[in-house]
CHARMM-style PDB file with segment names, atoms N, HN, CA, C and O in Angstrom:
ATOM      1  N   UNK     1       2.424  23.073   4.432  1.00  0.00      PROA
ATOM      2  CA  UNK     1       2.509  22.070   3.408  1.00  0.00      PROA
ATOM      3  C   UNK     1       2.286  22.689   2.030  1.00  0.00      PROA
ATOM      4  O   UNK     1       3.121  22.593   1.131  1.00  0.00      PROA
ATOM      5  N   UNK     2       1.429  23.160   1.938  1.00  0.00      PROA
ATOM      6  HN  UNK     2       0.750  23.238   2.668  1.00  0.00      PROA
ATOM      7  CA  UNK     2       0.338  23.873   0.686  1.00  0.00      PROA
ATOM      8  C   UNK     2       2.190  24.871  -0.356  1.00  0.00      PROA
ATOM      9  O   UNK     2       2.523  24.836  -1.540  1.00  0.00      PROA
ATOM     10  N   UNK     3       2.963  25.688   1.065  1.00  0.00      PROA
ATOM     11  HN  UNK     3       2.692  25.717   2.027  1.00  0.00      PROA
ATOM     12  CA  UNK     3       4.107  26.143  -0.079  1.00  0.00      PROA
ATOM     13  C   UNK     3       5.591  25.198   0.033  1.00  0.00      PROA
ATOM     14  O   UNK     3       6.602  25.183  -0.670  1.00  0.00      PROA
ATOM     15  N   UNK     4       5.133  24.332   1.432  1.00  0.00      PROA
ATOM     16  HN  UNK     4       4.313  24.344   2.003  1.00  0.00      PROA
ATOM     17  CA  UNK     4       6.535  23.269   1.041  1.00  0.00      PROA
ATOM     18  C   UNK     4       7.086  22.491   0.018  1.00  0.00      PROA
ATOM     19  O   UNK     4       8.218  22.443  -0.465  1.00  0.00      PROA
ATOM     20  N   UNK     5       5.653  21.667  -0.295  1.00  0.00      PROA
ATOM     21  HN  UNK     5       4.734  21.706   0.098  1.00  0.00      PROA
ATOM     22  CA  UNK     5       6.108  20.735  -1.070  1.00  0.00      PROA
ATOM     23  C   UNK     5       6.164  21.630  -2.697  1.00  0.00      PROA
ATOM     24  O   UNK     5       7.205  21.200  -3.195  1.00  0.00      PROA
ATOM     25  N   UNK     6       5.711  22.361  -3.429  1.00  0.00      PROA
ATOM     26  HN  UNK     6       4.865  22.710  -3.025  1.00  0.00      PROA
ATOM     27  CA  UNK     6       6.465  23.068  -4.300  1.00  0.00      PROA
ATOM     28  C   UNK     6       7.916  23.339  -4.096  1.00  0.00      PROA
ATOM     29  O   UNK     6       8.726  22.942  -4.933  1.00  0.00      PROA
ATOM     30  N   UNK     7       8.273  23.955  -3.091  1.00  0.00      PROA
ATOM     31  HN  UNK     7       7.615  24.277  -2.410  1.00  0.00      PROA
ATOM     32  CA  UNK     7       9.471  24.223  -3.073  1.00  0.00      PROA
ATOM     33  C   UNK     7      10.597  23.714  -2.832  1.00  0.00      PROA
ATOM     34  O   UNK     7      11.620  24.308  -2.492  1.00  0.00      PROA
ATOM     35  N   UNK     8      10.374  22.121  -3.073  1.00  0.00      PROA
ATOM     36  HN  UNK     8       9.543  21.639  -3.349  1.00  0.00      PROA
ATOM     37  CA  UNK     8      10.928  21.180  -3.180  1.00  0.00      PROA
ATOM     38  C   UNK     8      10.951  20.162  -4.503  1.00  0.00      PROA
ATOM     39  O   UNK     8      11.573  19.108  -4.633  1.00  0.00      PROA
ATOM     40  N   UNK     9       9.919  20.944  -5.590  1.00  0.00      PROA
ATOM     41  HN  UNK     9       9.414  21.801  -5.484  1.00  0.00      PROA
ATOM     42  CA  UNK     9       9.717  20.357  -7.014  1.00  0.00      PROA
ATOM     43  C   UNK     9       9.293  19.077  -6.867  1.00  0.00      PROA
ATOM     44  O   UNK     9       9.632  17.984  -7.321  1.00  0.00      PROA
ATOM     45  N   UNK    10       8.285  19.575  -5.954  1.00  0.00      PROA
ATOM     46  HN  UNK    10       8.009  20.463  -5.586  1.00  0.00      PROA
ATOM     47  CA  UNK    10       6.817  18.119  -5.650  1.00  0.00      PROA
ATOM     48  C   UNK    10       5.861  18.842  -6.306  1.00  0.00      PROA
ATOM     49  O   UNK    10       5.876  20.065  -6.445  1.00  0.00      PROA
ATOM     50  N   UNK    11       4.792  17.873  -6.823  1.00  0.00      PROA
ATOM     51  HN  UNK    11       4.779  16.880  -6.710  1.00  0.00      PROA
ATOM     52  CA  UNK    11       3.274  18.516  -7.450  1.00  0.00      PROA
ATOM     53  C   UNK    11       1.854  18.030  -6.215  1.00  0.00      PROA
ATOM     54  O   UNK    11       1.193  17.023  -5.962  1.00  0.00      PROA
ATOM     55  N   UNK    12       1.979  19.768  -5.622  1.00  0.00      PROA
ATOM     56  HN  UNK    12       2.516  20.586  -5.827  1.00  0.00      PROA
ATOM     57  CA  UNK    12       0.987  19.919  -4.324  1.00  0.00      PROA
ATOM     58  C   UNK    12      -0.427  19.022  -4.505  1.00  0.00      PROA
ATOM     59  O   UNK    12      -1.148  18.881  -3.517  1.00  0.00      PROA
ATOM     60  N   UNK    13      -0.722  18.550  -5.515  1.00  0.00      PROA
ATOM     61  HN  UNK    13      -0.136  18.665  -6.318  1.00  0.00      PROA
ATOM     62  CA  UNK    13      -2.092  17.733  -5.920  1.00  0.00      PROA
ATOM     63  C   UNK    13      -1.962  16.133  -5.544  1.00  0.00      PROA
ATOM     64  O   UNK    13      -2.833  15.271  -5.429  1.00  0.00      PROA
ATOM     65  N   UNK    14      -0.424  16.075  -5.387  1.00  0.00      PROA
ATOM     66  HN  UNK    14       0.283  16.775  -5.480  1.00  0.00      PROA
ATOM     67  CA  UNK    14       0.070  14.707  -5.214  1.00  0.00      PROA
ATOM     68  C   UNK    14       0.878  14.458  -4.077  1.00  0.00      PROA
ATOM     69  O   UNK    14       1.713  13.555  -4.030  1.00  0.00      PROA
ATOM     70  N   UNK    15       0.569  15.474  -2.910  1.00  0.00      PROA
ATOM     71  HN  UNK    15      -0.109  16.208  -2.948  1.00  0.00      PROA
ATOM     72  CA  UNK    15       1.785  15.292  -1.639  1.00  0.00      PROA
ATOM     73  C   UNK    15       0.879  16.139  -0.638  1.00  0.00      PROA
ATOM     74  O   UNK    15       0.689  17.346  -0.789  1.00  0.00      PROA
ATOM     75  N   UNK    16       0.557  15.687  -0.018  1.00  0.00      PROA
ATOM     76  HN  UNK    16       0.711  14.707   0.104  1.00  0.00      PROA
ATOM     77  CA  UNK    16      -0.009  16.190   1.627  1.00  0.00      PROA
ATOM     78  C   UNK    16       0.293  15.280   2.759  1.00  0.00      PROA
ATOM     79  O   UNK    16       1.005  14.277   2.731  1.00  0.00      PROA
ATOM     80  N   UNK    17      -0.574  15.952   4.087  1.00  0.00      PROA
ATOM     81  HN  UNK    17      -1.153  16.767   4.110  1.00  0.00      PROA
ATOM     82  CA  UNK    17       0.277  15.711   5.184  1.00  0.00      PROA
ATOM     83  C   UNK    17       0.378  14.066   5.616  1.00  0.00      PROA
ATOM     84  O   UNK    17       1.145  13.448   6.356  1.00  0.00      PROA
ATOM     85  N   UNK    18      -0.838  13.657   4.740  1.00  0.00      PROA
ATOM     86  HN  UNK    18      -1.460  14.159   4.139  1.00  0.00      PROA
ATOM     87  CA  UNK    18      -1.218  12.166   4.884  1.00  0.00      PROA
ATOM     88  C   UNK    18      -0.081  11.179   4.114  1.00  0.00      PROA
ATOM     89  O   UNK    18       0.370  10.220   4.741  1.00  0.00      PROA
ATOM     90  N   UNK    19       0.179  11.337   3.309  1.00  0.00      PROA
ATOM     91  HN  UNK    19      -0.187  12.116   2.800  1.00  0.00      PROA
ATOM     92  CA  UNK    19       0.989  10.543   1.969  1.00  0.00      PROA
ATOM     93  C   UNK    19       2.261  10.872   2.482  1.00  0.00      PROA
ATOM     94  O   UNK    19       3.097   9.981   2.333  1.00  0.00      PROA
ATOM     95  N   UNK    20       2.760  12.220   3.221  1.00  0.00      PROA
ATOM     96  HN  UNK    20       2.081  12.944   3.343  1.00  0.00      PROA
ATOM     97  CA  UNK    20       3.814  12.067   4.280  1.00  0.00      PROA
ATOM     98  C   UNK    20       4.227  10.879   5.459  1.00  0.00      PROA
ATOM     99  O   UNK    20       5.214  10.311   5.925  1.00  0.00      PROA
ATOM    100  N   UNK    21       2.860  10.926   5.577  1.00  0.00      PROA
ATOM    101  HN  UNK    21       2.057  11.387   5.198  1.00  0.00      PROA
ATOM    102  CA  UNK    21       2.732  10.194   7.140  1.00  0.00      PROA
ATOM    103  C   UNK    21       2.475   9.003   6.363  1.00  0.00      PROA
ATOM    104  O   UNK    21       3.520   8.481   6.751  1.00  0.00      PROA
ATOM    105  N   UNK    22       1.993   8.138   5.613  1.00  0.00      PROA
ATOM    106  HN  UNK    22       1.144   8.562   5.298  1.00  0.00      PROA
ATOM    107  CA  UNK    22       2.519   6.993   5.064  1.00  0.00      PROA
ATOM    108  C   UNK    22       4.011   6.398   4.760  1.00  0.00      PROA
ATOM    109  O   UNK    22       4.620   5.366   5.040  1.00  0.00      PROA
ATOM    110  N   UNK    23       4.266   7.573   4.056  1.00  0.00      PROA
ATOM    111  HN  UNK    23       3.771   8.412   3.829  1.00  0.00      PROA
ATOM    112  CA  UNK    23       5.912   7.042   3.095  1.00  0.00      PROA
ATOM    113  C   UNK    23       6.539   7.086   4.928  1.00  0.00      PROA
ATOM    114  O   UNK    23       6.806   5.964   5.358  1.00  0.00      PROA
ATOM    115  N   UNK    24       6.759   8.260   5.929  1.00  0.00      PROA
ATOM    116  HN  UNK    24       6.542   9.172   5.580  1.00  0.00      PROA
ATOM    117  CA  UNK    24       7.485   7.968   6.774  1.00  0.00      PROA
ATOM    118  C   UNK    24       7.412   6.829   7.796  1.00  0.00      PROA
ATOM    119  O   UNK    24       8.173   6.595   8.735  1.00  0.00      PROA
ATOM    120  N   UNK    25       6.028   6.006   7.286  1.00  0.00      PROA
ATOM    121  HN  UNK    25       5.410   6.197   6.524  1.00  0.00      PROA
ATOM    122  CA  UNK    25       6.154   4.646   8.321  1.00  0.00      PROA
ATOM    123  C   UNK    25       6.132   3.945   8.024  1.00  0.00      PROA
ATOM    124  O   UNK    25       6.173   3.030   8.846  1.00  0.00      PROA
ATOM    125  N   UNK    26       6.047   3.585   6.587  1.00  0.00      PROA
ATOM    126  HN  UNK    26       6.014   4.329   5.919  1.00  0.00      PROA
ATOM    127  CA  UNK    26       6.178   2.401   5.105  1.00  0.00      PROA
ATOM    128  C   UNK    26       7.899   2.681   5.088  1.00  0.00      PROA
ATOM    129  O   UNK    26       8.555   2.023   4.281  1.00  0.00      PROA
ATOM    130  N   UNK    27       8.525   3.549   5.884  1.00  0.00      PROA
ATOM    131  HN  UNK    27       7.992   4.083   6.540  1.00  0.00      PROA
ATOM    132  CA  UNK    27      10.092   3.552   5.333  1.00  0.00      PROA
ATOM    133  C   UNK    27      11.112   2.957   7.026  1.00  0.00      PROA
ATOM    134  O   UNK    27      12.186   2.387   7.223  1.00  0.00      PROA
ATOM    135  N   UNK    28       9.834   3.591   8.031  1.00  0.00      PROA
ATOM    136  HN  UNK    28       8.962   4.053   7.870  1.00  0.00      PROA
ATOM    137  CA  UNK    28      10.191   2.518   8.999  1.00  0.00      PROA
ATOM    138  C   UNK    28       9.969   1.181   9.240  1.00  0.00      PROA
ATOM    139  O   UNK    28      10.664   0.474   9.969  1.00  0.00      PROA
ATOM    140  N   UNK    29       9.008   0.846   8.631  1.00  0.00      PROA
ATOM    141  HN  UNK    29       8.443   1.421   8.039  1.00  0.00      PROA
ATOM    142  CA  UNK    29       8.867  -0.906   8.309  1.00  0.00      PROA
ATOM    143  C   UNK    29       9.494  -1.497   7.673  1.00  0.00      PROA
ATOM    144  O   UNK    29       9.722  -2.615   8.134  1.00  0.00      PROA
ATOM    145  N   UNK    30      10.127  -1.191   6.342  1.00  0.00      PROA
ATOM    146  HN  UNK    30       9.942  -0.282   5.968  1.00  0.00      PROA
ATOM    147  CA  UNK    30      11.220  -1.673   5.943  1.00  0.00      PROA
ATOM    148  C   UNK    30      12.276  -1.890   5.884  1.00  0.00      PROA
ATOM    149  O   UNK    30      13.026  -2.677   5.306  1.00  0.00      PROA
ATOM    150  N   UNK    31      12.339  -0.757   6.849  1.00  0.00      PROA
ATOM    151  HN  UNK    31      11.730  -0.117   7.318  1.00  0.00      PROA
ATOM    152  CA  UNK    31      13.823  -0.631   7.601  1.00  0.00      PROA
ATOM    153  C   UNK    31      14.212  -1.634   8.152  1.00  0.00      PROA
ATOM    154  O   UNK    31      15.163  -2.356   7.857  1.00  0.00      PROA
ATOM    155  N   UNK    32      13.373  -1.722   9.098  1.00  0.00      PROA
ATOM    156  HN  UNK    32      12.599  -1.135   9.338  1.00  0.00      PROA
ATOM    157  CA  UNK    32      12.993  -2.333  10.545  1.00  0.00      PROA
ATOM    158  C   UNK    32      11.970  -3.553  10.178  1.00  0.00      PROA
ATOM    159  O   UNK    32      12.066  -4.634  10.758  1.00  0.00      PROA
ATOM    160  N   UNK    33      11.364  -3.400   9.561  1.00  0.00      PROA
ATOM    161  HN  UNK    33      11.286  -2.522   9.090  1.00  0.00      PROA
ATOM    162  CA  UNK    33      10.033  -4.889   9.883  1.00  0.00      PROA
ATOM    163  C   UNK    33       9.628  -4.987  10.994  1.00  0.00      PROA
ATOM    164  O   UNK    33       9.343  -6.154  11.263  1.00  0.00      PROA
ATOM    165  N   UNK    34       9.445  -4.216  11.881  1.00  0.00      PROA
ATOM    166  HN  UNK    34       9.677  -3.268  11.663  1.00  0.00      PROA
ATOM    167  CA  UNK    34       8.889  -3.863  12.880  1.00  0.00      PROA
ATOM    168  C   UNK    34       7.466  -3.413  12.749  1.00  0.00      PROA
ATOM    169  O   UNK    34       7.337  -2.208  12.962  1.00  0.00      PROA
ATOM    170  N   UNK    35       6.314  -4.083  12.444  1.00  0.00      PROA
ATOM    171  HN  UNK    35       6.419  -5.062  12.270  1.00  0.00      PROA
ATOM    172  CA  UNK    35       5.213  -3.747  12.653  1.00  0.00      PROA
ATOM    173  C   UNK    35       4.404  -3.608  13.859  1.00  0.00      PROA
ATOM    174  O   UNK    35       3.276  -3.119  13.799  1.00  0.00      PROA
ATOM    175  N   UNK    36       4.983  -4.061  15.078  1.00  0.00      PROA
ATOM    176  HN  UNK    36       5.900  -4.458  15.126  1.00  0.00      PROA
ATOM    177  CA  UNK    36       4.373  -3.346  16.405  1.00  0.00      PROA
ATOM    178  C   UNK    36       4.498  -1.868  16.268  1.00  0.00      PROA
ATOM    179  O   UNK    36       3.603  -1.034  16.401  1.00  0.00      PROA
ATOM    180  N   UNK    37       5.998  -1.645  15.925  1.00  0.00      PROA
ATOM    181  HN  UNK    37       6.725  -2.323  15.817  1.00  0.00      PROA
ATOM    182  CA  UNK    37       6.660  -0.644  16.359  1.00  0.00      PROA
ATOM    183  C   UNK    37       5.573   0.858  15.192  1.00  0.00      PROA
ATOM    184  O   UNK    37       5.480   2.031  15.553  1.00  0.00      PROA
ATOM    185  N   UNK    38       4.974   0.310  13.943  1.00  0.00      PROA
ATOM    186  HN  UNK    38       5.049  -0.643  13.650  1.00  0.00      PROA
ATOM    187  CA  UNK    38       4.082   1.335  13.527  1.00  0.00      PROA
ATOM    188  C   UNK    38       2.767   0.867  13.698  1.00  0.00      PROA
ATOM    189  O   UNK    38       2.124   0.963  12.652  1.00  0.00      PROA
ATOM    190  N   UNK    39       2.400   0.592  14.248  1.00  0.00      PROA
ATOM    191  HN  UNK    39       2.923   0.513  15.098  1.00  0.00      PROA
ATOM    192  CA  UNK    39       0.866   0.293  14.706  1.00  0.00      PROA
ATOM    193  C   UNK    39       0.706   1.505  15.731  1.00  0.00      PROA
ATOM    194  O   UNK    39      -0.245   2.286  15.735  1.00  0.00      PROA
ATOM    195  N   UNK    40       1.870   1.531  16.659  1.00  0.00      PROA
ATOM    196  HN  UNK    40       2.643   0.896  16.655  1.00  0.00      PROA
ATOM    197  CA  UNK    40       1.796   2.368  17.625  1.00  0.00      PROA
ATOM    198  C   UNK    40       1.984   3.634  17.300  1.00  0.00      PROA
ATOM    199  O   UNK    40       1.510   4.559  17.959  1.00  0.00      PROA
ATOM    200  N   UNK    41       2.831   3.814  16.054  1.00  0.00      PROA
ATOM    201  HN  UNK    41       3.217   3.063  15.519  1.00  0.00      PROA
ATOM    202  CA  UNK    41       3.110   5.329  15.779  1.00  0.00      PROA
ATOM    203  C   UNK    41       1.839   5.734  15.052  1.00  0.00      PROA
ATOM    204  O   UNK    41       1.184   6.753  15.271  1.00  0.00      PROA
ATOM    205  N   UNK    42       1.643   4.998  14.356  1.00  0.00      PROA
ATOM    206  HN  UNK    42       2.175   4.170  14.179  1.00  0.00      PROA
ATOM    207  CA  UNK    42       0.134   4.945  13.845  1.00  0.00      PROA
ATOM    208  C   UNK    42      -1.170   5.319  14.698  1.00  0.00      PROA
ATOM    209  O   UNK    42      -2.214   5.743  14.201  1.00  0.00      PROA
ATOM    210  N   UNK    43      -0.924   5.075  16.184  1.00  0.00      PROA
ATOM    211  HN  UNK    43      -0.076   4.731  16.587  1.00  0.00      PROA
ATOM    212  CA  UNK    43      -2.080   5.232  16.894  1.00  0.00      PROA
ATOM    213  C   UNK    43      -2.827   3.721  16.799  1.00  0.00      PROA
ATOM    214  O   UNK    43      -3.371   3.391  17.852  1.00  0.00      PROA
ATOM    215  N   UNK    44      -2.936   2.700  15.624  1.00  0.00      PROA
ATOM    216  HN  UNK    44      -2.493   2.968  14.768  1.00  0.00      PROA
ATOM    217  CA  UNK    44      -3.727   1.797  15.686  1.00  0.00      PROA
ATOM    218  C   UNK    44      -4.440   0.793  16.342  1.00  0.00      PROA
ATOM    219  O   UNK    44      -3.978  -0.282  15.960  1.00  0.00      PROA
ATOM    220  N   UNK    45      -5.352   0.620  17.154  1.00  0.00      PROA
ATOM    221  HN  UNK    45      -5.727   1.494  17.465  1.00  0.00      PROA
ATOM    222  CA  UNK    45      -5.754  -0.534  18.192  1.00  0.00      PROA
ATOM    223  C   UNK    45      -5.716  -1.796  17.481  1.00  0.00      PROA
ATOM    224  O   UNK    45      -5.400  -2.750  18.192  1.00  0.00      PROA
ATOM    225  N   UNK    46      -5.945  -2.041  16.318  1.00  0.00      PROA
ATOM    226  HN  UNK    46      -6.202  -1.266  15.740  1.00  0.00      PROA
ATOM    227  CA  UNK    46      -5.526  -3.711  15.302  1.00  0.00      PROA
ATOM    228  C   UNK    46      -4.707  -3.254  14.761  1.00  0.00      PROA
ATOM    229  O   UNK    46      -4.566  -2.109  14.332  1.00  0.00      PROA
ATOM    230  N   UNK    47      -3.539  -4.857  14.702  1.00  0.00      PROA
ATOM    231  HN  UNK    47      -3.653  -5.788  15.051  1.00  0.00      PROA
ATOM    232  CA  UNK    47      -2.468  -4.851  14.089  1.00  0.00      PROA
ATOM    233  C   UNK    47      -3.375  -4.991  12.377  1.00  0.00      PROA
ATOM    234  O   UNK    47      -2.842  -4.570  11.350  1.00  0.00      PROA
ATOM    235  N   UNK    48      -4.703  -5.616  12.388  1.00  0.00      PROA
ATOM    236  HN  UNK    48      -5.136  -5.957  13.222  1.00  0.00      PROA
ATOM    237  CA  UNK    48      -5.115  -5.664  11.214  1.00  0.00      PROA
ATOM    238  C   UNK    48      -5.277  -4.386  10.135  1.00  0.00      PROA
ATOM    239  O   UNK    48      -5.204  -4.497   8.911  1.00  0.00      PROA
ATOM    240  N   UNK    49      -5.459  -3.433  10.710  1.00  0.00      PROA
ATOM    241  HN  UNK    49      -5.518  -3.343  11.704  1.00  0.00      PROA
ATOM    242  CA  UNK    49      -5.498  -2.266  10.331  1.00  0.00      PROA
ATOM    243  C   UNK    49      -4.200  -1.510   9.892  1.00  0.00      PROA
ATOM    244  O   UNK    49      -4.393  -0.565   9.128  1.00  0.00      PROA
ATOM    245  N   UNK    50      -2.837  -1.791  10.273  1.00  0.00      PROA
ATOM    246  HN  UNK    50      -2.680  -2.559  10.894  1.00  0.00      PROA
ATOM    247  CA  UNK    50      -1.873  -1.221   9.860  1.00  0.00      PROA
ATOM    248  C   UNK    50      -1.195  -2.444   8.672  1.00  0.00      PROA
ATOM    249  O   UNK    50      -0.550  -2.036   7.706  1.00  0.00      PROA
ATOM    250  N   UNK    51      -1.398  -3.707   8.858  1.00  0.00      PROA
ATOM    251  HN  UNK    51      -1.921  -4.038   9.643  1.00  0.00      PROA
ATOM    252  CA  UNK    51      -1.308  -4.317   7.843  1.00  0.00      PROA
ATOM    253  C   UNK    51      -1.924  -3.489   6.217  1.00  0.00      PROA
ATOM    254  O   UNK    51      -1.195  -3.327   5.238  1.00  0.00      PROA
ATOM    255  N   UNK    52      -3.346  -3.079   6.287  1.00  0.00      PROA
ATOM    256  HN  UNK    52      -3.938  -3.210   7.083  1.00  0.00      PROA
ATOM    257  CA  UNK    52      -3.776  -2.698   5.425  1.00  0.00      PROA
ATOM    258  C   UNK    52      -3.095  -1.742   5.209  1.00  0.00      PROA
ATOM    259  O   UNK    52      -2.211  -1.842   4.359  1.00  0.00      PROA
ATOM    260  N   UNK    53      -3.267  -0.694   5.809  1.00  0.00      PROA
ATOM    261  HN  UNK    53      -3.985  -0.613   6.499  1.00  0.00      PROA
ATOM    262  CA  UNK    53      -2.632   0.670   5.889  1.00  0.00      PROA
ATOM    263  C   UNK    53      -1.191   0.527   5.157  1.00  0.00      PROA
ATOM    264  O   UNK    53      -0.857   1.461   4.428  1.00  0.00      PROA
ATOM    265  N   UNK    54      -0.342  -0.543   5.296  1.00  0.00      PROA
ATOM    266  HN  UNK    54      -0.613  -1.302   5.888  1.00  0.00      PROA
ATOM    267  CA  UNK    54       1.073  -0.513   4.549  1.00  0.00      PROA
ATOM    268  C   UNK    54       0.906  -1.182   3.275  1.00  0.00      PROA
ATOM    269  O   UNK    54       1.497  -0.877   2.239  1.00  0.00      PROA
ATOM    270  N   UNK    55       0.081  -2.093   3.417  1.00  0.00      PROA
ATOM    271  HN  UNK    55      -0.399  -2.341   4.258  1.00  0.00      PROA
ATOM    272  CA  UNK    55      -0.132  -2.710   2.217  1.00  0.00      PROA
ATOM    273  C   UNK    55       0.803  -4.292   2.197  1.00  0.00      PROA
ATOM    274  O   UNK    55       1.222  -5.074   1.344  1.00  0.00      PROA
ATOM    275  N   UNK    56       0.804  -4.194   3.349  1.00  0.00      PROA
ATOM    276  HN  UNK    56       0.463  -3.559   4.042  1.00  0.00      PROA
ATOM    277  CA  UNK    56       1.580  -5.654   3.655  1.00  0.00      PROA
ATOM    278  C   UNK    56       1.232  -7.024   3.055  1.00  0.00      PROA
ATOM    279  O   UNK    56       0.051  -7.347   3.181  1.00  0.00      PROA
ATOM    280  N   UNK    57       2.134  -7.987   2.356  1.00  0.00      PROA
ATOM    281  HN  UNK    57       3.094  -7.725   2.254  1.00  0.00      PROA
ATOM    282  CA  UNK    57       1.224  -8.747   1.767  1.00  0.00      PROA
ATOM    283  C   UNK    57       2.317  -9.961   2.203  1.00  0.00      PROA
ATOM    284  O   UNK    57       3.292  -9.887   2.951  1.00  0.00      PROA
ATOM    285  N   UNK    58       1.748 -11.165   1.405  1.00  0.00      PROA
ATOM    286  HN  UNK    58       0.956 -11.225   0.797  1.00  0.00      PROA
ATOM    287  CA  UNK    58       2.441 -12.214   1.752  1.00  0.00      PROA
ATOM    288  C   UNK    58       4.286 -12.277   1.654  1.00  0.00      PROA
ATOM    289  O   UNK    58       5.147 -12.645   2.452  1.00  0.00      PROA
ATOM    290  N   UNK    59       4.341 -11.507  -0.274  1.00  0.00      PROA
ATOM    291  HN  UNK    59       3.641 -11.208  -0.923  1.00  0.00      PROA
ATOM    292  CA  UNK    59       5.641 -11.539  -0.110  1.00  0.00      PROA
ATOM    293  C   UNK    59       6.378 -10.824   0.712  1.00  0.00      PROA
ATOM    294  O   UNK    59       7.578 -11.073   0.835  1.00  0.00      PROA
ATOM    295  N   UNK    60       5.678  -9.675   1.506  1.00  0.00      PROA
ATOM    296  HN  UNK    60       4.704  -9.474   1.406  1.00  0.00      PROA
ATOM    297  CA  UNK    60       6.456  -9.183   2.334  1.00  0.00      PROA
ATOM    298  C   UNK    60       7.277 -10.438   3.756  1.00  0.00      PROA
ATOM    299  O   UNK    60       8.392 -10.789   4.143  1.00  0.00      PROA
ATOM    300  N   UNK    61       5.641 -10.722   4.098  1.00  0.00      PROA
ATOM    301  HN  UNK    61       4.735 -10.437   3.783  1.00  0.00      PROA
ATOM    302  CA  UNK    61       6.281 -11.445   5.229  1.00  0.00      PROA
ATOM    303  C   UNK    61       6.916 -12.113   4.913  1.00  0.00      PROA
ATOM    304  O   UNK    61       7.535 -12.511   5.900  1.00  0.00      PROA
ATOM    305  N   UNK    62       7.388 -12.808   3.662  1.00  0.00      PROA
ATOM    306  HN  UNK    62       6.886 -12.484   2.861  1.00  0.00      PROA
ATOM    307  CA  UNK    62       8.282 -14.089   3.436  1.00  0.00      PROA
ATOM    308  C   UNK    62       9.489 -13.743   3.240  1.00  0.00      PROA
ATOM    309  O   UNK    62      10.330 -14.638   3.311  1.00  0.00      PROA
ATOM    310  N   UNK    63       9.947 -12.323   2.930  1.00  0.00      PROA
ATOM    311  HN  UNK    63       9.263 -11.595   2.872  1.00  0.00      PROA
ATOM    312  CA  UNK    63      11.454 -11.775   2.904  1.00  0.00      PROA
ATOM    313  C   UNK    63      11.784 -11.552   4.110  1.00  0.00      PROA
ATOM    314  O   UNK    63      12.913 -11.891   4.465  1.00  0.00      PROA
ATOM    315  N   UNK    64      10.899 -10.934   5.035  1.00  0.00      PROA
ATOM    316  HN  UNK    64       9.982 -10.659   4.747  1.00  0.00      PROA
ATOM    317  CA  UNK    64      11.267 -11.116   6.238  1.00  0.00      PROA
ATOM    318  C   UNK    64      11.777 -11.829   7.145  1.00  0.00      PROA
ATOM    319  O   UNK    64      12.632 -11.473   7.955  1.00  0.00      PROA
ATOM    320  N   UNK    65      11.090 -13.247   7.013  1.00  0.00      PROA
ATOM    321  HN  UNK    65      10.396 -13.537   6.355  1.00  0.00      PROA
ATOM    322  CA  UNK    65      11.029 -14.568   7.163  1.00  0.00      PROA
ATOM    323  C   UNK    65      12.981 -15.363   6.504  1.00  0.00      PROA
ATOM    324  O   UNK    65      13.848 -16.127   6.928  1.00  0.00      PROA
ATOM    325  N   UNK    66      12.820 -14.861   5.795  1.00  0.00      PROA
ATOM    326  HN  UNK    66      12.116 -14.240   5.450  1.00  0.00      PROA
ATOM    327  CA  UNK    66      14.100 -15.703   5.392  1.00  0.00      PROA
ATOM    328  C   UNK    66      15.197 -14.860   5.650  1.00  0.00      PROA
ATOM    329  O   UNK    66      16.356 -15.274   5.660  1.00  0.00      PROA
ATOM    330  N   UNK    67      14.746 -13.235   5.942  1.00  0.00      PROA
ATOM    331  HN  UNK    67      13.804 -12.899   5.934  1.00  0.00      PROA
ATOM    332  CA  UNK    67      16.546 -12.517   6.579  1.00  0.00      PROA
ATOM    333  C   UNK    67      16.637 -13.392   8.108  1.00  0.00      PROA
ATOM    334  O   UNK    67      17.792 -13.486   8.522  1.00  0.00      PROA
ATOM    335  N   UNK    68      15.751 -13.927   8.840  1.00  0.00      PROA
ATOM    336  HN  UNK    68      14.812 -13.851   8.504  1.00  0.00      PROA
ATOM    337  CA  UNK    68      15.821 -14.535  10.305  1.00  0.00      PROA
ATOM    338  C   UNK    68      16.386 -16.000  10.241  1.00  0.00      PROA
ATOM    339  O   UNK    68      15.647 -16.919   9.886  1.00  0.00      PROA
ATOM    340  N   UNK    69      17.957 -16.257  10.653  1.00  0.00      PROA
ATOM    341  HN  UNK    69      18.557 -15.510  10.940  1.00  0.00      PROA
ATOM    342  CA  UNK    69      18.105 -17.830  10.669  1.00  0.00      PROA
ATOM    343  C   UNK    69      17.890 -18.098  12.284  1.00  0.00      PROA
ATOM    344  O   UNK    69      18.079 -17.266  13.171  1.00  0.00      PROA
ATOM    345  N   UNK    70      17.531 -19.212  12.421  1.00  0.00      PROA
ATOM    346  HN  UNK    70      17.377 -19.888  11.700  1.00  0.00      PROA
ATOM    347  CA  UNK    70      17.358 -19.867  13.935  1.00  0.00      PROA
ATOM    348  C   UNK    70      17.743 -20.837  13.881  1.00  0.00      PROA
ATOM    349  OT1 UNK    70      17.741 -21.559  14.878  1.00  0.00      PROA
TER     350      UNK     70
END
């Protein structure tokens, strides 16, 4: 990590392995809206905990909510 992300014209003070592993499951949730589906990649035993972890908030669920007709 420490010579990747330079060499990609990232600033190493602002990109490690963690902030990786966020953006890549904050980019599968939006994809997808699949929050089982990162709880588990996450490892998480509460769904409450990956809520936080994404930062999920109301307006999220409500865009969600209205791509679904029934």
């Amino acid at each position: 990590m420490r010579d990747l992300v330079p060499s990609i014209g990232l600033e190493p003070s602002a990109h490690g392995t963690h902030s990786m592993r966020r953006t890549k499951v904050a980019q599968i949730y939006k994809k997808t809206g699949n929050l089982r589906a990162v709880q588990l990649l996450l490892g998480h035993t509460k769904m409450d905990s990956t809520v936080r972890y994404l930062g999920v908030d109301l307006e999220d669920a409500l865009t969600l909510s209205e791509g679904i007709d029934l």
